[in-house]
ROKOL-492567 format. One line per 5 residues: for each residue x, y, z of C-alpha. Coordinates in Angstrom, 2 decimals. Example, Ala and Ser with C-alpha at 12.3 -4.5 7.8 and 13.67 -1.06 7.14 Angstrom:
ROKOL-492567
12.30/-4.50/7.80 | 13.67/-1.06/7.14 .
***
This chain:
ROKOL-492567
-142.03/88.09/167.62 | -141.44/88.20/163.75 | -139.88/85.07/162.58 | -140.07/82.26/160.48 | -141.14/78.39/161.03 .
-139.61/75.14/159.42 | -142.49/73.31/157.82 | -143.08/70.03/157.27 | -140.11/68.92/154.82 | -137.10/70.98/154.77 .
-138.59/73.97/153.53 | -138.62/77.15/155.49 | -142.01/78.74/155.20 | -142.32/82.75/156.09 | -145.55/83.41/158.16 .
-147.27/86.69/158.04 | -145.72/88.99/160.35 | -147.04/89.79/164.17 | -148.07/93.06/164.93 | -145.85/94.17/167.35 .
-146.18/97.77/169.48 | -143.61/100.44/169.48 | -143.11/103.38/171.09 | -141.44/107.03/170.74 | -141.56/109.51/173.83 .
-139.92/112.57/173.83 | -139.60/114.74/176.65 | -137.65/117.88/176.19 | -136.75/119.80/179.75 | -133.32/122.38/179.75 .
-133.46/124.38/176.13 | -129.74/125.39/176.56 | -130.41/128.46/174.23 | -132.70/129.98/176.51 | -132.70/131.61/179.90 .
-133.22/128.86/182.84 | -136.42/130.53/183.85 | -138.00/128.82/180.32 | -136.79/125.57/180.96 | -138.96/122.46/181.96 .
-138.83/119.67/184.86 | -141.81/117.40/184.03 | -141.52/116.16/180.52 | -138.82/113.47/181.45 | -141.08/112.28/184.55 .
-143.92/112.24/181.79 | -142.10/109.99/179.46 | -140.75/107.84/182.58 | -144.28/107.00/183.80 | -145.44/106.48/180.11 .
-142.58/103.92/179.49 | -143.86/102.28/183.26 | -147.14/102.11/182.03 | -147.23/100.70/178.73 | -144.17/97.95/179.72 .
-146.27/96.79/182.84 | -149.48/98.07/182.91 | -151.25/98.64/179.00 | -153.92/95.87/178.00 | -151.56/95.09/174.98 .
-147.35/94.29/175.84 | -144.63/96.73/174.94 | -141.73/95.06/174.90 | -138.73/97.21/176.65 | -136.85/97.12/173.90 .
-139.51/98.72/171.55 | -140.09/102.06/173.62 | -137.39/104.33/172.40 | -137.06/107.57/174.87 | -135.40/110.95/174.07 .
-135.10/113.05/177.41 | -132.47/115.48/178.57 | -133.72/114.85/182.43 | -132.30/111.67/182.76 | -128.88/110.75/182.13 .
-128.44/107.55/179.82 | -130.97/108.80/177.60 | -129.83/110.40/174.88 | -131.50/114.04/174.50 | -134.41/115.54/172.07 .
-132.86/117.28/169.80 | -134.02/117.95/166.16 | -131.65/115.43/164.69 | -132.51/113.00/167.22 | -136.08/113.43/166.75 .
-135.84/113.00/163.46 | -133.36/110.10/163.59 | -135.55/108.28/166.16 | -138.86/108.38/163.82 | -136.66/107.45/160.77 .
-135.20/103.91/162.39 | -138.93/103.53/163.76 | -140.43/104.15/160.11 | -137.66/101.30/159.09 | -139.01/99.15/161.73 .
-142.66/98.96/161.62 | -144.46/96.30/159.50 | -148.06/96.33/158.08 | -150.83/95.97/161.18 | -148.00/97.50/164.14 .
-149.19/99.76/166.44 | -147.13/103.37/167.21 | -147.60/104.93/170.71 | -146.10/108.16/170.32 | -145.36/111.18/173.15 .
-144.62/114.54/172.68 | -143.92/116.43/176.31 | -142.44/120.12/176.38 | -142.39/123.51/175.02 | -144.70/124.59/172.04 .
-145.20/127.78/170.74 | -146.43/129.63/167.26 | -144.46/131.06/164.28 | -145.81/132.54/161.35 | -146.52/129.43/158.81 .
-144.31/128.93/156.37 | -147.33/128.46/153.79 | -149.69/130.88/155.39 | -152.93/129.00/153.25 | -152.10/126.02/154.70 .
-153.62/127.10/158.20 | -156.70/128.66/159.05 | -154.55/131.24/161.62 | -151.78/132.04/159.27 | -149.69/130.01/162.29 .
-147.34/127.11/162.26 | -147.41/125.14/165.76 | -143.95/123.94/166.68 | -143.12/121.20/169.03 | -139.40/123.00/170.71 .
-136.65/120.42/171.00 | -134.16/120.88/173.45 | -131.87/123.01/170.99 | -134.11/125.42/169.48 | -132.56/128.90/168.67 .
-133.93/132.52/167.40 | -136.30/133.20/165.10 | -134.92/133.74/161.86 | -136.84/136.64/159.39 | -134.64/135.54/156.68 .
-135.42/132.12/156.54 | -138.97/132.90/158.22 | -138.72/129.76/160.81 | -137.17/129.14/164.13 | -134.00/127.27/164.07 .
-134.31/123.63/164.85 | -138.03/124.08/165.77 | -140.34/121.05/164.96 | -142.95/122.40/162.89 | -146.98/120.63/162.63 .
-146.39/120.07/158.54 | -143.41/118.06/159.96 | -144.51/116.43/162.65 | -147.50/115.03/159.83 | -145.07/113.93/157.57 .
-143.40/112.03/159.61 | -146.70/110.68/161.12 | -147.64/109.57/157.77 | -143.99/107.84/156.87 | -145.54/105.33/159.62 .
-149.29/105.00/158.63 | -147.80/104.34/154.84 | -145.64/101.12/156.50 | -149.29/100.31/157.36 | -148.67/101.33/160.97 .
-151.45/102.28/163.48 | -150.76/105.60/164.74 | -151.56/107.05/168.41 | -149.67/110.79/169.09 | -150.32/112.49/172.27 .
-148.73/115.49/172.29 | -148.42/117.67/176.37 | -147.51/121.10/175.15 | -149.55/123.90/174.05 | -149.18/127.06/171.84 .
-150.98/129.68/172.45 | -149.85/133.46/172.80 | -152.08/134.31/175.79 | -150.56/135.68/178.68 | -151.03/133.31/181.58 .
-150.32/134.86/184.98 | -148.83/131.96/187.79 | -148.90/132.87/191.40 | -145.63/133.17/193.26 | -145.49/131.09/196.13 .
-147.52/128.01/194.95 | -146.40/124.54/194.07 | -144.02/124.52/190.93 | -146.64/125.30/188.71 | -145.07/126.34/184.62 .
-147.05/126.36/181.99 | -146.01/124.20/178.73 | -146.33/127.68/176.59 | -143.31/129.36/175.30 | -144.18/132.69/174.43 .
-143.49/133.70/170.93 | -141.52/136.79/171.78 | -138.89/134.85/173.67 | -137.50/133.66/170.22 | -137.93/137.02/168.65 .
-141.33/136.24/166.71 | -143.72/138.82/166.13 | -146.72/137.93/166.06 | -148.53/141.02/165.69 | -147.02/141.46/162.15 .
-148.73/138.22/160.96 | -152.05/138.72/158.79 | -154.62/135.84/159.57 | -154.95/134.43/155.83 | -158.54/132.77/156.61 .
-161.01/132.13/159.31 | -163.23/129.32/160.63 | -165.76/129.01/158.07 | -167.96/127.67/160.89 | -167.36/128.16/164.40 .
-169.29/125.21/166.06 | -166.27/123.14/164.27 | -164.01/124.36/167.13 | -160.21/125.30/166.82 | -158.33/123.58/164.28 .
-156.12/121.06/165.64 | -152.29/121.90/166.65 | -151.35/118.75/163.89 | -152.71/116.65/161.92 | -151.82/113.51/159.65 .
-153.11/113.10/155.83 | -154.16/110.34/154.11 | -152.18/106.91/154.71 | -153.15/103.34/154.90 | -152.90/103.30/158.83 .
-155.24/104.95/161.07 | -154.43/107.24/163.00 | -155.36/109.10/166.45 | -154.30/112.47/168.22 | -154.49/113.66/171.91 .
-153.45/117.09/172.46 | -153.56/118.62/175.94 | -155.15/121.64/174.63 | -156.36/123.70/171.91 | -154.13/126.25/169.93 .
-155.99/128.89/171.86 | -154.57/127.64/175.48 | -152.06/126.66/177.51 | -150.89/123.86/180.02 | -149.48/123.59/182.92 .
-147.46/120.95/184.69 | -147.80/120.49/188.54 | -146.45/118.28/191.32 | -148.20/114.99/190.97 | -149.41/112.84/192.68 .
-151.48/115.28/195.09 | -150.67/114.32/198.37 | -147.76/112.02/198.07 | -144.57/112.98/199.63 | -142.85/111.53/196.40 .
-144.85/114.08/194.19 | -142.95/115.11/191.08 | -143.24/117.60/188.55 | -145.74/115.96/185.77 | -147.90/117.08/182.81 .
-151.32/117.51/184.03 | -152.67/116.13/180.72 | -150.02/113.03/180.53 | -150.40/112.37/184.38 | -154.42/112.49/183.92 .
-154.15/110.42/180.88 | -152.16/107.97/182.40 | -154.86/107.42/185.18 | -157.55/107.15/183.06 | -155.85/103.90/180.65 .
-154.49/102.54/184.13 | -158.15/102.72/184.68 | -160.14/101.84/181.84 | -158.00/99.28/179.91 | -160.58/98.19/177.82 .
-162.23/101.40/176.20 | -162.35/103.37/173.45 | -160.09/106.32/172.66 | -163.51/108.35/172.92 | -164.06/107.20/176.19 .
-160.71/107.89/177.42 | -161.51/111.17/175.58 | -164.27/111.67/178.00 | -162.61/110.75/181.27 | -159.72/112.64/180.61 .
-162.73/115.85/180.59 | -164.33/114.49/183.47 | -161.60/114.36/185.67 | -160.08/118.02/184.63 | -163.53/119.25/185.62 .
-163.80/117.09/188.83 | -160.18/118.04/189.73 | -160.60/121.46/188.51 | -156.77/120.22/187.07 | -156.83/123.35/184.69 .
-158.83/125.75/182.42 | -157.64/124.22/179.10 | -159.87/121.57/177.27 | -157.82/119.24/176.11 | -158.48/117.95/172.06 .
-159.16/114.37/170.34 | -158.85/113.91/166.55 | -159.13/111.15/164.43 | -161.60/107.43/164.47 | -162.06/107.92/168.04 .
-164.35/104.87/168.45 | -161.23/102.82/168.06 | -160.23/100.67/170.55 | -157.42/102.06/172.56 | -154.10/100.28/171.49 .
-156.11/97.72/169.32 | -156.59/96.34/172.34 | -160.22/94.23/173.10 | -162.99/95.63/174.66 | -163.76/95.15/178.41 .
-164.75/96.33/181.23 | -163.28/98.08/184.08 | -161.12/96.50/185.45 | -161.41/96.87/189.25 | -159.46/93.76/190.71 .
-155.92/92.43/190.52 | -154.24/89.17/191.06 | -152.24/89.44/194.29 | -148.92/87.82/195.43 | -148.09/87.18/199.12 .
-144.73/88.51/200.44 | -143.21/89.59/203.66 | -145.19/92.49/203.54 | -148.59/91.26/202.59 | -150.62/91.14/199.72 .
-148.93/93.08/196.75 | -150.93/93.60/193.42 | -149.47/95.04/190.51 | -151.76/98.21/190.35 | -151.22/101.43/192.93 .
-152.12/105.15/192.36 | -152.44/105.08/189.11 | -154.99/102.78/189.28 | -157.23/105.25/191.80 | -155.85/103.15/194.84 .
-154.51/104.57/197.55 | -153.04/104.50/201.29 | -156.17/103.05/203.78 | -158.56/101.94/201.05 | -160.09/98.58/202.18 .
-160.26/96.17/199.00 | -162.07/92.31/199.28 | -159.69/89.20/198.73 | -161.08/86.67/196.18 | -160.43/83.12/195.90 .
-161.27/84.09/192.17 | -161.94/86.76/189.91 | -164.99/85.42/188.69 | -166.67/85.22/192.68 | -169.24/87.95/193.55 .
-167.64/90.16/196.06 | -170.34/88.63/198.92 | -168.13/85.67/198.55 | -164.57/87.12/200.01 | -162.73/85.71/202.15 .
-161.64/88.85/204.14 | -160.56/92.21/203.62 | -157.12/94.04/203.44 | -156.33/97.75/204.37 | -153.86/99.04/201.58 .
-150.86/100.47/203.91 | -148.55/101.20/200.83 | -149.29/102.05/197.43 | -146.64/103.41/194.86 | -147.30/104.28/191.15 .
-147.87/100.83/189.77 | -148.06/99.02/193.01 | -149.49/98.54/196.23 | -149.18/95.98/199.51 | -152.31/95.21/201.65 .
-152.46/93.66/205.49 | -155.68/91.70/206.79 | -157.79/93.51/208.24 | -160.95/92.34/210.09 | -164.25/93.63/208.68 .
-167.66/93.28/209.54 | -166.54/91.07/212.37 | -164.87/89.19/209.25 | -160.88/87.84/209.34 | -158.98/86.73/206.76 .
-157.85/83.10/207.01 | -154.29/81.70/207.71 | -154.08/79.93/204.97 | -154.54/81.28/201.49 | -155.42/79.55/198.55 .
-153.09/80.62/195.69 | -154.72/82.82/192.82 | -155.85/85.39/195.52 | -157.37/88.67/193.75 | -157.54/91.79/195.19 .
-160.72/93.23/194.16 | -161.57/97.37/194.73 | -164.80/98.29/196.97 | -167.22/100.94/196.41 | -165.56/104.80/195.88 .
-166.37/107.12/198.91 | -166.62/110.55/197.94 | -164.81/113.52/199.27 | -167.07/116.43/198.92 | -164.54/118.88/201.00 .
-162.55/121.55/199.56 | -159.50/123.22/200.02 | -158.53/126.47/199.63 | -155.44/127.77/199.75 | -155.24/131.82/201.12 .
-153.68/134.36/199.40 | -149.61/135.03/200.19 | -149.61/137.88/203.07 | -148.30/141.14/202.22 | -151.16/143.16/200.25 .
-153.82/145.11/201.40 | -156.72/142.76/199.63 | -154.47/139.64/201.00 | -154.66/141.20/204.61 | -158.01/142.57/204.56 .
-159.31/139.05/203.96 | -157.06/137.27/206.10 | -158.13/139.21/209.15 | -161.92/138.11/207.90 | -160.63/134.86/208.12 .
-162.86/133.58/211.60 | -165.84/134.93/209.77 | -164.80/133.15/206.67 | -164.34/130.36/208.32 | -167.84/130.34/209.99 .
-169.63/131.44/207.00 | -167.93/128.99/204.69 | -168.79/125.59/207.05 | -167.50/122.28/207.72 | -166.92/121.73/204.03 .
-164.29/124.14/203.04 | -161.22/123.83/204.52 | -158.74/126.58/204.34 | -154.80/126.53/204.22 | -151.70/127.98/203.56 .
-150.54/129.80/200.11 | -148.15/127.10/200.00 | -150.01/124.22/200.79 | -151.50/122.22/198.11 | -155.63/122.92/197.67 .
-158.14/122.10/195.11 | -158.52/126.22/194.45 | -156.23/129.17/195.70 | -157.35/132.66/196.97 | -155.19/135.35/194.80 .
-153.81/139.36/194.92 | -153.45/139.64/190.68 | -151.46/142.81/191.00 | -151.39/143.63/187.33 | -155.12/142.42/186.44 .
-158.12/144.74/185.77 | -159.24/144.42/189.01 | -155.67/144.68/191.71 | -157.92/145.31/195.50 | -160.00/142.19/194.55 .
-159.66/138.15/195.62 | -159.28/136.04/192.60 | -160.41/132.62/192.82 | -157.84/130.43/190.80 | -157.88/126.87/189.83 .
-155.38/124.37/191.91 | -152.87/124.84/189.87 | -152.52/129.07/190.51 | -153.04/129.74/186.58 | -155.40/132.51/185.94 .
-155.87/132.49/182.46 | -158.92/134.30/181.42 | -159.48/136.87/183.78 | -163.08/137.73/181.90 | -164.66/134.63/183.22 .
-162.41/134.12/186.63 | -164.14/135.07/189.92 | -163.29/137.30/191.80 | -164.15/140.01/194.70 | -163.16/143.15/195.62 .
-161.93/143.83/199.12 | -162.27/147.78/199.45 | -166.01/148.58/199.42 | -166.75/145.89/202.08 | -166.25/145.15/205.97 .
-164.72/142.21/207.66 | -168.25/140.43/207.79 | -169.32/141.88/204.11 | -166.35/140.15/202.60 | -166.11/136.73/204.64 .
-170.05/136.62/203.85 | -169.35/137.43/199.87 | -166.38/134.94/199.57 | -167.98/132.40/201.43 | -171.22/132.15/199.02 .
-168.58/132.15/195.92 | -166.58/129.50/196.58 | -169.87/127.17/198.30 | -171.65/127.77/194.95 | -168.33/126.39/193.34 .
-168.41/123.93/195.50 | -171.22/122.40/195.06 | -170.86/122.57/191.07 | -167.58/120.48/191.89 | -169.46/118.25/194.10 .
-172.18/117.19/191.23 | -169.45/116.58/188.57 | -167.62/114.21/191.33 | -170.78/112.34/191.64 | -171.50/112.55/188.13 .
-167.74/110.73/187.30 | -168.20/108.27/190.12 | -171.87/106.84/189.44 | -170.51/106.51/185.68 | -173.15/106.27/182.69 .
-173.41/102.04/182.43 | -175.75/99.99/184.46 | -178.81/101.15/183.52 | -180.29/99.99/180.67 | -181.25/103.35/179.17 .
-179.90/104.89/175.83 | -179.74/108.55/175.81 | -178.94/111.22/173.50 | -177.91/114.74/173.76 | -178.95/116.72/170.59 .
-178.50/120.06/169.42 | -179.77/122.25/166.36 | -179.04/125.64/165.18 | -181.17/128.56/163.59 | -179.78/127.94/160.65 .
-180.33/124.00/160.38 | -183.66/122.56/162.01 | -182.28/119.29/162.06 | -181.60/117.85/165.11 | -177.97/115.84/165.52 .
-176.23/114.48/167.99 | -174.01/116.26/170.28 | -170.47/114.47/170.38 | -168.74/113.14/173.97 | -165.76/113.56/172.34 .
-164.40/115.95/170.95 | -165.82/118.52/173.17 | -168.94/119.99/170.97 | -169.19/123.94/170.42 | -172.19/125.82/170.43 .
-173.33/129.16/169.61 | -175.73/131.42/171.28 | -179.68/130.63/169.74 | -178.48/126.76/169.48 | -180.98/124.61/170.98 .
-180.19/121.31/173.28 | -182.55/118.33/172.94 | -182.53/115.12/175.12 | -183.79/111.84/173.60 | -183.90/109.01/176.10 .
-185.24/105.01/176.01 | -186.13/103.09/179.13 | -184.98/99.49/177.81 | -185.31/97.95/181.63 | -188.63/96.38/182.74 .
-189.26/99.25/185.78 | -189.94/102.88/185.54 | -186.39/105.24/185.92 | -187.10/108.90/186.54 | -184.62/111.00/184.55 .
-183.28/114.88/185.68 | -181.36/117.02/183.37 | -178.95/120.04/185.24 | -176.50/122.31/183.61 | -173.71/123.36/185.28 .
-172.58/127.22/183.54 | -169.12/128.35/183.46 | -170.05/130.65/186.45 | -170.43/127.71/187.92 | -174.41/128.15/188.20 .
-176.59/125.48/188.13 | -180.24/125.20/186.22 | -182.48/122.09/186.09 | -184.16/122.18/183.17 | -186.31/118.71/183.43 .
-187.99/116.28/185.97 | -190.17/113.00/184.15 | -190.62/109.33/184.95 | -190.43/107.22/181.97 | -192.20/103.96/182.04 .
-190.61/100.66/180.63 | -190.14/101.19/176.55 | -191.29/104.93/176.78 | -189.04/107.36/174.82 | -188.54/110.38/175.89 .
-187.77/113.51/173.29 | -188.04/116.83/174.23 | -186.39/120.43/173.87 | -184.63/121.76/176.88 | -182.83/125.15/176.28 .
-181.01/127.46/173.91 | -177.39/128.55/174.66 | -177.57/132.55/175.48 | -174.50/134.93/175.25 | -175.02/135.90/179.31 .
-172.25/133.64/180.00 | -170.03/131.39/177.93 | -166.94/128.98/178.51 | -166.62/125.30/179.26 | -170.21/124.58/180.39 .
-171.52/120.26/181.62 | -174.54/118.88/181.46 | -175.54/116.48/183.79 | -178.78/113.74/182.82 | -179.00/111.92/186.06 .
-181.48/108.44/185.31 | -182.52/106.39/188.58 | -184.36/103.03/188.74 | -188.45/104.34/190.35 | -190.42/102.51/193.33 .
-193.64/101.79/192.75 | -196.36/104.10/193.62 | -193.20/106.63/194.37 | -193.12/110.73/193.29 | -191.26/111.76/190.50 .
-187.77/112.33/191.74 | -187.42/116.41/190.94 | -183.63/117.53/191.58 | -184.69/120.91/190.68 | -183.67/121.52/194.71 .
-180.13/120.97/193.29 | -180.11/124.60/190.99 | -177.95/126.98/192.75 | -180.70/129.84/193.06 | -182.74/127.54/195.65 .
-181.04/125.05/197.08 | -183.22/123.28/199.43 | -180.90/121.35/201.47 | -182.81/119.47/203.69 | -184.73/117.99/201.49 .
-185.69/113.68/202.15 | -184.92/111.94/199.05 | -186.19/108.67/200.49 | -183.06/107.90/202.39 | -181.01/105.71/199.73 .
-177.50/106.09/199.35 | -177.75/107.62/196.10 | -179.92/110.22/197.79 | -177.59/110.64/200.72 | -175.19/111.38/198.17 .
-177.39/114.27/196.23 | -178.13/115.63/199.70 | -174.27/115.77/200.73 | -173.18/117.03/197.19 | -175.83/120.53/197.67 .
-174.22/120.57/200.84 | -176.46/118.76/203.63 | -176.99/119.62/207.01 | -174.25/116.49/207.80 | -171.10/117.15/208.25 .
-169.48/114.14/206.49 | -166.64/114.85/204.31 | -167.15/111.59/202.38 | -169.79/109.42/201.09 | -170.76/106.08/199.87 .
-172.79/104.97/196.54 | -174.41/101.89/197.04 | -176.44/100.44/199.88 | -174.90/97.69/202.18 | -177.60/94.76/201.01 .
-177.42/93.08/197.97 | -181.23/93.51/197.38 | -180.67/97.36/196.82 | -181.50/96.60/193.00 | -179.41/98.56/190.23 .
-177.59/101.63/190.54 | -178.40/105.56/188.93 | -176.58/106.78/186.17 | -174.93/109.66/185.64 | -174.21/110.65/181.95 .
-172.12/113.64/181.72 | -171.87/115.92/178.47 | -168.63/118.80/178.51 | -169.50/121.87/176.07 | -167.71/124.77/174.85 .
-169.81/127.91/174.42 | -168.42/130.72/172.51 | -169.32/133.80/170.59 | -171.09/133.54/167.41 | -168.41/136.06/165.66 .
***
C-alpha cells in the first residue's frame, strides 16, 4: 500500500509510492433502446470471471477493492452507461500514481459509424464500443447518441499512461458490417456485432477517405492510444473486418454459461501461462482458436508485446499447485481454467522442487470448478498414497492425453439436403470411422452439419465451426446433396470432414508438444517481390502475406545430438503440404527457401516446423506421409510416443480416441518441438 514511514527522529519521511494494480471491466448486456433480440448475456459472466481471476489467480495481486465493475447483468453493480464509463475512468485517472498498472475490459456490442474526422481513419469509420444506453444515429450531429467512440476510448487511455500508468485494454466486441448467418437450434450462440443499420447508419453513403498503403500491414486496429509516458498494450478479439461470437462455456460442464469466446480463451491461457509475455499469450490465444476451431475471427495484439504480462516476472509454466486437505480431499486453488478437469490423475509432492519420479501417490480429480478443484487417492502403478501427509503437499499436473475425436453435430431435420443426408447417415457413419462421432443439432460438437437456406448454394451441407457462425461462405465447405446418392454423399462428406480432421489433429499436437525443450532457435522468414530482403515473420500479431511472397526457414541445432526438422502447412482448405525433410547435425544451421504464397486459396493459413532429437545411425524422419494428398497411415515411425502420436493424428489404423506424449521411462531423453506460425493470406488488391 501507499503510505508513509516515521523515520528515525520525529520526522515523517514520504517513500516513493508502490505500484499498485487496478482494474476497469465493463460488460454491457440489455441496451434498453433496442429490441431484446440485440441484447447480450455474456459480457457480465466475462467481467465476473475476469474479476475471479485477477483477485485469486494473476501472478501479480489485485486487491478487491481496486477492480471497479460496470455490468447491467448483475444486480449491485451499477450499469455501463456513457456517464458511468466515463465517470469510472475519470476517478481511476485520479487514482493511479507513476509505475501502476491498468487492467482494463471492454465486453459487448461494437459497431461502425461514419468518423467524425473521416482523415483520421484509413476506412472513413469510427469504431464504437455501445454502452448499455446507446440511442439512434443522429445525421445532424453525425454520431450515435451515447456511443463510445475509438478517438475516445484513446483519450481516455492516454489520461492514464500520462499519470505514468501501465496500460493493458482488452476489448470482446467486434465491428464489422458483414452479415454473419447463426444456425437456429444450436447452443446460444450471438455474435458481439451490432449491425450498423439497427441504429439507422448508412453505411453505404460513406466514401472511404484512404486505403492501406500496404496491405501486408493488416487491418488497422479498432483503437489505439498516442503518445504518453506509460506503455501501453491492446487485445482485441478481432479485426474491424470480423465479428465474435459468445458461446456457452465451459464445453461440457453442466454449469456452462454464456461467455466471450475471446475473454473465456484469454482467461485460460494467463490461468495457464502466468509467467509469459503478452506475445506469447498472443500466440496461445491463436493456437487454441485454431485447435478449438472456437471461431473464424483472428483476434489482434498491438503495442510492446514482448512485455511481460502484468509486469509480472518471467517463469515458467506453471503446472503444480500447493494443495490443502479437507473433508473432501486434496483441494488446490486451480480448476478448469487451469486445463484441469473431472478424472485427470495429477502426482502429490512432498515439494515443488521434487522430480515427479519422487511422488508420493496419485489423486484422481473428482471435482473441479473454475478456479478450483478437489482430488481423492488413488492407487497407481500398484502405488498408494500414504496416511499420513506431510504438510506443503503440491499437486503437480501429468502428461496431456490427446483427444483426436471429433464431433459433429447433424443438421436440424426438416429440409430436403438435411434429410437426404440424414438417411445417409449408416453410410456416413461407416465411411467416416471410429474418429468422428456424430450427434444431435442441439448437442454441443467441435463442427456442425448446416441447411444455409439463403446462401449461394441452399441443397448443399455446410460445414460450420462449433459455434454455428458461417461467416464467409467463399471459403466455408460445403456439399451439395442433389446430384448424389445415399452412398455418393456419405462417401463425399466423410472425406471432408476426415481431411479437417486431421488438420485439427496436427494443430492439437502442435499446441500440446509446445516450442521449448529443445535447444534449437528457429526462424520463419518471409520476403516479397518487391523487397529481396529477408525478415522475420512475427508470432504475434498474426503476419499477412500476399500472393508471390516467399517463406524462408532458418534453424540452429544448439544441442550436442542431431534433431531432424519437418516443415507442413496447413491451407485454409484445410490441406496439408510438407514442404521439407533434413537432419541437422549439432551447430549446423539450416537456411533455406520453402514456398511462395499463391492466390489458389487464401485465409487464415499455420505452419507447422516439427524438430525431434535423431538416433544414431537412424533415417531422416520424412513426415511428408502427413500431406493430405497421400496419407500413408500405416506407416512405423520407430514406435515412440511422439510417433504414436503422428500416426494417431493422420488417423492410424488404432482406434484410440486419446494419446500420450512422452514415454513411461525416464531415459526417453528430450522431447520434439512443435513451433507453430498462424498467417493471414489475402489478396494483393
Amino acid at each position: 500500500m501507499r503510505g508513509l514511514i516515521l523515520a528515525a527522529g520525529l520526522a515523517l519521511t514520504a517513500l516513493p509510492a508502490l505500484a499498485e494494480n487496478h482494474a476497469l471491466l465493463i460488460g454491457a448486456n440489455r441496451y434498453q433502446n433496442l429490441e431484446e433480440r440485440w441484447w447480450l448475456k455474456g459480457p457480465a459472466n466475462d467481467v465476473a470471471l475476469v474479476a475471479g481471476y485477477l483477485t485469486t489467480s494473476a501472478p501479480v495481486p489485485f486487491d478487491a477493492a481496486n477492480v471497479t465493475i460496470l455490468t447491467d447483468g448483475d444486480a449491485g453493480f451499477t450499469a455501463p452507461t456513457l456517464a458511468a464509463i466515463r465517470t469510472a475512468f475519470a476517478d481511476l485517472t485520479a487514482r493511479v500514481q507513476p509505475g501502476d498498472f491498468v487492467y482494463l475490459h471492454f465486453s459487448g456490442h461494437g459497431t461502425q459509424a461514419p468518423a467524425l474526422d473521416p482523415a483520421s481513419e484509413l476506412d472513413g469509420l469510427d469504431e464504437l464500443f455501445l454502452p448499455v444506453d446507446i440511442g439512434p444515429w443522429s445525421d445532424g450531429v453525425g454520431a450515435v447518441e451515447n456511443a463510445l467512440v475509438d478517438d475516445e476510448i484513446g483519450t481516455l487511455i492516454d489520461g492514464l499512461r500520462a499519470k505514468g500508468a501501465n496500460v493493458w485494454a482488452v476489448f470482446d466486441s467486434c465491428h464489422s458490417g458483414t452479415a454473419t448467418r447463426s444456425l437456429d437450434g444450436t447452443e446460444d450462440v450471438r455474435t458481439r456485432q451490432l449491425p450498423p443499420e439497427v441504429l439507422g447508419i448508412d453505411l453505404d453513403s460513406v466514401e472511404v477517405t484512404r486505403s492501406l498503403t500496404n496491405p501486408r500491414d493488416g487491418v488497422e486496429a479498432p483503437f489505439d492510444a498516442g503518445e504518453a509516458t506509460g506503455s501501453f498494450v491492446a487485445f482485441f478479439a478481432a479485426q474491424t473486418n470480423e465479428v465474435t461470437p459468445e458461446k456457452n462455456l465451459p464445453k461440457g460442464k453442466p454449469d456452462r454459461k454464456p461467455q466471450g469466446v475471446f475473454t473465456f480463451t484469454l482467461m485460460e491461457v494467463l490461468a495457464e501461462y502466468p509467467g509469459a509475455t503478452y506475445g506469447q499469450i498472443g500466440q496461445e490465444v491463436l493456437r487454441r482458436y485454431s485447435v478449438k476451431n472456437l471461431a473464424r475471427s483472428t483476434p489482434l495484439f498491438e503495442g510492446d508485446l514482448d512485455q511481460m504480462v502484468f509486469g509480472a516476472t518471467p517463469g515458467a509454466r506453471v503446472a503444480q499447485w500447493q494443495a490443502e486437505v479437507t473433508e473432501a480431499g486434496l483441494t488446490i486453488p486451480a480448476g478448469s481454467l487451469h486445463g484441469l478437469a473431472e478424472g485427470a490423475v495429477m502426482a502429490v509432492m512432498a515439494s515443488a522442487a521434487d522430480p515427479t519420479e519422487a511422488a508420493l501417490g496419485h489423486v484422481t480429480l473428482t471435482s473441479v470448478g473454475t478456479f478450483t478443484a478437489t482430488g481423492q487417492p488413488t492407487n497407481t502403478d500398484g502405488k498408494a498414497l500414504p496416511a499420513e501427509l506431510p504438510k506443503g503437499l503440491t499437486l503437480r499436473k501429468l502428461d496431456t492425453a490427446l483427444d483426436f475425436t471429433l464431433t459433429v453435430a447433424l443438421p436440424t431435420p426438416g429440409s430436403a439436403p438435411a434429410d437426404a443426408l440424414l438417411s445417409a447417415l449408416d453410410a456416413l457413419t461407416e465411411a467416416a470411422g471410429p474418429r468422428l462421432t456424430f450427434v444431435a443439432a442441439t448437442d454441443e460438437a467441435d463442427l456442425r452439419l448446416a441447411v444455409l437456406p439463403g446462401s449461394p448454394r441452399p441443397e448443399a451441407i455446410w460445414v460450420l465451426p462449433s459455434t454455428g457462425l458461417a461467416e464467409d461462405l467463399a471459403t466455408t465447405p460445403s456439399i451439395l446433396t442433389t446430384d448424389k446418392d445415399a452412398a455418393t454423399l456419405a462417401a463425399t462428406l466423410a472425406d471432408t470432414l476426415t481431411s479437417i480432421a486431421r488438420a485439427q489433429n496436427l494443430l492439437k499436437l502442435g499446441t500440446a508438444v509446445g516450442d521449448t525443450g529443445l535447444d534449437v532457435s528457429v526462424e520463419l522468414q518471409t520476403r516479397t517481390p518487391e523487397d529481396r530482403t529477408l525478415r522475420a515473420l512475427p508470432f504475434a500479431p498474426v503476419p499477412t502475406l500476399l500472393p508471390e511472397d516467399e517463406v524462408h526457414v532458418l534453424a540452429r541445432n544448439n544441442t550436442d545430438g542431431p534433431v531432424d526438422v519437418n516443415v507442413l502447412y496447413i491451407a485454409a482448405d484445410y490441406s496439408i503440404s510438407h514442404w521439407f525433410s533434413g537432419r541437422l547435425q549439432p551447430g549446423d544451421t539450416l537456411k533455406k527457401g520453402l514456398f511462395k504464397i499463391t492466390d489458389t486459396v487464401l485465409g487464415q493459413e499455420r505452419m507447422l516446423v516439427v524438430v525431434t532429437p535423431a538416433k544414431p545411425q537412424s533415417p531422416v524422419e520424412d513426415l511428408s506421409y502427413l500431406a493430405q494428398d497421400a496419407v500413408e497411415t500405416n506407416r512405423n515411425l520407430g514406435g515412440s510416443a511422439f510417433g504414436d502420436a503422428l500416426i494417431e493424428a493422420g488417423f492410424g489404423t488404432t482406434t484410440r480416441g486419446a494419446i500420450g506424449l512422452t514415454e513411461d521411462t525416464a531415459e526417453a531423453g528430450p522431447g520434439p518441438i512443435i513451433l507453430q506460425l498462424e498467417l493471414r493470406t489475402v489478396a494483393a488488391d
